[in-house]
C-alpha positions in Angstrom: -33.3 -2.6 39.3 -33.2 1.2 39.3 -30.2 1.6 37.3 -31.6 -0.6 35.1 -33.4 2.1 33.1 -30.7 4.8 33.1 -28.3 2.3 32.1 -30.3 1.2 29.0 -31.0 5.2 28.6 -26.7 5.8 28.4 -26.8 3.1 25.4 -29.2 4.6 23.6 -27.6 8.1 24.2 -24.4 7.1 23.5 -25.4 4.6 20.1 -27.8 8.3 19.0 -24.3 10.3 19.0 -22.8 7.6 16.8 -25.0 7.2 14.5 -25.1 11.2 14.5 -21.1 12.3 14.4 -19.4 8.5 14.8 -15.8 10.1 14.7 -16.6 12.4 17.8 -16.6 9.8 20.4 -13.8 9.0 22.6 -11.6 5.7 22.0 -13.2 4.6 25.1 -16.5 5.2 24.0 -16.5 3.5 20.8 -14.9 0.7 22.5 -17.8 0.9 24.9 -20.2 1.0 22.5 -18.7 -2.1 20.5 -18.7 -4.0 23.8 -22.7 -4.0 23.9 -23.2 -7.0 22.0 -20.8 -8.8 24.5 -22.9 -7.6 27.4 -26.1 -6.7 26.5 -27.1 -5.1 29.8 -23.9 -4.4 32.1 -22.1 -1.2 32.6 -19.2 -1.8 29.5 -17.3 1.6 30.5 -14.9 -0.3 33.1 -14.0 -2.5 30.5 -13.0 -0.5 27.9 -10.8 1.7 29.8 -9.1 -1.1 30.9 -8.6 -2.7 27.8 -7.2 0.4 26.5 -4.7 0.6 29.2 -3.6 -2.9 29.0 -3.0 -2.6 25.5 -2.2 1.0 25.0 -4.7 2.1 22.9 -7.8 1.0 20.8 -5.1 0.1 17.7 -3.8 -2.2 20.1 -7.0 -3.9 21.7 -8.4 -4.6 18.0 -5.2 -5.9 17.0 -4.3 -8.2 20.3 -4.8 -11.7 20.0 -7.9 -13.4 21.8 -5.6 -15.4 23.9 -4.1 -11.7 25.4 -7.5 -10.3 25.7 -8.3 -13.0 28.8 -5.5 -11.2 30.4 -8.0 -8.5 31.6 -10.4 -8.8 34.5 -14.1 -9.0 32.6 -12.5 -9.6 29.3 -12.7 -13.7 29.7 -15.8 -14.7 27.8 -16.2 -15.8 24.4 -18.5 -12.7 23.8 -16.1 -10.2 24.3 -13.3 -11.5 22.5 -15.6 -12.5 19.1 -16.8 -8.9 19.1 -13.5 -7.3 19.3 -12.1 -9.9 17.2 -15.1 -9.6 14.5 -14.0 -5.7 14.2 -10.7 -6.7 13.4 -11.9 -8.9 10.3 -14.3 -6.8 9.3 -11.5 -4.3 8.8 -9.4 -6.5 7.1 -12.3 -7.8 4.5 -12.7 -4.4 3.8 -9.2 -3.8 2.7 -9.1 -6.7 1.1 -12.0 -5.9 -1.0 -10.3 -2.6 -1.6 -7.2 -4.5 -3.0 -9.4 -6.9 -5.4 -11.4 -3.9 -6.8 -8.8 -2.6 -9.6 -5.1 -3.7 -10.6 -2.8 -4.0 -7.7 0.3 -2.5 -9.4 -2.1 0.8 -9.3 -3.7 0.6 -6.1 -0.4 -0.2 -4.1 -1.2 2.0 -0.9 -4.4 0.1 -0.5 -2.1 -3.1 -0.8 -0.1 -2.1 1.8 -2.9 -1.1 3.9 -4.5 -4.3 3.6 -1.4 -6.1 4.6 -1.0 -4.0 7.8 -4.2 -4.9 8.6 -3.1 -8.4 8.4 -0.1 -9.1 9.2 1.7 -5.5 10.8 0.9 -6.8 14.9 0.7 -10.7 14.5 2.8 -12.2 17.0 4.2 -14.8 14.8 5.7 -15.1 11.3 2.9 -15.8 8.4 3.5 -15.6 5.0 0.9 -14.9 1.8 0.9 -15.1 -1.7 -1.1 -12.8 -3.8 -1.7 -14.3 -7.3 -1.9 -11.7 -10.0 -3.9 -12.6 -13.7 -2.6 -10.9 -16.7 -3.9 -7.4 -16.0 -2.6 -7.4 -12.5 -6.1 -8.1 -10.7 -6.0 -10.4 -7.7 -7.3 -13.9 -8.2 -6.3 -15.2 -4.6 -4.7 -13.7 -1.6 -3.6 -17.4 0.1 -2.2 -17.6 3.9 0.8 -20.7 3.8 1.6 -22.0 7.1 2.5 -19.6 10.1 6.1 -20.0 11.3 7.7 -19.4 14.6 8.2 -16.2 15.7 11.2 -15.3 13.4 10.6 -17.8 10.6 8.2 -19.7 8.2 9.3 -22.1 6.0 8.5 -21.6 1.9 9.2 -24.1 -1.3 10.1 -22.2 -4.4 8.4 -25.2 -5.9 5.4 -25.0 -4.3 4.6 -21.5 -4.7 5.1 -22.1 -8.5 3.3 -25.0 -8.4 0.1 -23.1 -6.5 0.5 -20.7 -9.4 0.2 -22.4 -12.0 -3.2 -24.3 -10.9 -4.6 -20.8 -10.7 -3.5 -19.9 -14.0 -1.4 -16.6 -12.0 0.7 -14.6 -14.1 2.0 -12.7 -11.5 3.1 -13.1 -7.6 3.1 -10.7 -4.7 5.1 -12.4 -2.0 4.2 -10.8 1.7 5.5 -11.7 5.2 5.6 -10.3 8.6 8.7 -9.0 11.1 6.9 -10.0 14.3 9.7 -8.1 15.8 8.4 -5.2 14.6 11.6 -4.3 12.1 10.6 -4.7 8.2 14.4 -5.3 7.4 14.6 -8.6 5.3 17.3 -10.7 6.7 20.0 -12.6 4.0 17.3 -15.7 4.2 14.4 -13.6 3.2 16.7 -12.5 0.3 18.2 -15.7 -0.9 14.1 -17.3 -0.7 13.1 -14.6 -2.7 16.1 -14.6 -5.7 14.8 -18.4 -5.5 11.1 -17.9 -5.7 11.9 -15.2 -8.7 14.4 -17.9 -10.8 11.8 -20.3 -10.4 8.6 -18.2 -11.4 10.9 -16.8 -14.4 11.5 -20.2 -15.7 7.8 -20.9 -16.4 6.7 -17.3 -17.5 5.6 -16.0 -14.3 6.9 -12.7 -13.0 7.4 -12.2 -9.5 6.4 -8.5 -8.8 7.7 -8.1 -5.1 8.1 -9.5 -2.1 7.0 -6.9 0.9 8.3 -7.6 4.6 5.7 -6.2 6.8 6.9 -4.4 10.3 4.6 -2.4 12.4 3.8 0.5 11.3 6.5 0.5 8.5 7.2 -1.9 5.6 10.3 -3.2 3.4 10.7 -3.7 -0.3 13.0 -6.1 -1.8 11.9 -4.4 -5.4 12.4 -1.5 -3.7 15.4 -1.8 -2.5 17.2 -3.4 -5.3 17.2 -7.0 -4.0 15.2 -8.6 -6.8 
């Protein structure tokens, strides 16, 4: 019971220099602090520090899946993966909301930001559309189906068709490397040319198709594929 008290006095101490200079703190400390709502009266320090050397680093704890976070001792309960996992989409909303605020052809760092958030550490391959109206505003950033860890399957057809119901006049396609190397492979390429033939042939363009890695990213446009 005596610790009580100066334990409750470290939180407030520690939430006062947040709120006061928030990027001073430590990794470890912000992690701490997060933590709180997962353990409203414990000692949270333990835990951060070894969820940052598990996972080599606060980038990585945010980004690991909740199934990884069980790995660590004191990590197990629903409350601690929901508040580390809420972070994460909190993040990602943000960008998102970011991307959807002006025309994505001029706000293409934020895009890619946005799809780092989402996509650069995911363990398995997901793919997303971005539908595009005439001035190049987003209507609907749509997840398909995930894949397996090298591949997800994608229908020319049914990424025009999804188009046209939303009256798109544009498409950003967007999937991940889980292996952590952007480079598109010949399928990418040849599902691409496809998608593009088939979105030309009813008036819609196809603006790019970015391969996500971590940390570093691939063009097809870019690169001359398309």
């Amino acid at each position: 019971m005596s610790g009580a008290p100066d334990g409750q006095g470290h939180r407030a101490r520690l939430r006062q220099r947040f709120l006061a200079a928030p990027e001073t703190l430590p990794d470890y400390e912000l992690l701490e602090l997060l933590l709180f709502a997962a353990n409203p009266r414990g000692d949270t320090k333990p835990l951060a520090k070894r969820l940052l050397a598990h996972f080599r680093g606060l980038a990585g704890v945010l980004h690991a899946e909740p199934a990884r976070i069980r790995e660590v001792a004191g990590a197990d309960s629903d409350a601690v993966r929901a508040s580390l996992r809420a972070v994460r989409e909190a993040a990602i909303r943000l960008a998102r909301a970011e991307v959807a605020s002006q025309p994505v052809i001029s706000s293409w760092q934020q895009l890619l930001d946005y799809c780092q958030l989402a996509l650069g550490h995911a363990t398995s391959e997901e793919f997303r559309l971005l539908f595009l109206d005439r001035k190049n505003r987003l209507i609907l950033d749509e997840a398909q189906q995930k894949g397996t860890i090298d591949h997800t399957p994608v229908y020319p057809r049914e990424v025009v068709r999804r188009a046209l119901e939303l009256g798109a006049s544009a498409i950003i396609m967007v999937h991940n490397h889980p292996s952590g190397d952007p480079t598109p492979s010949k399928a990418d390429i040849d599902m691409t040319r496809a998608v593009r033939d088939a979105a030309r042939a009813v008036g819609i363009a196809l603006h790019d198709h970015l391969v996500i890695g971590r940390g570093q990213h691939a063009s097809l446009k870019g690169l001359g594929l398309i």
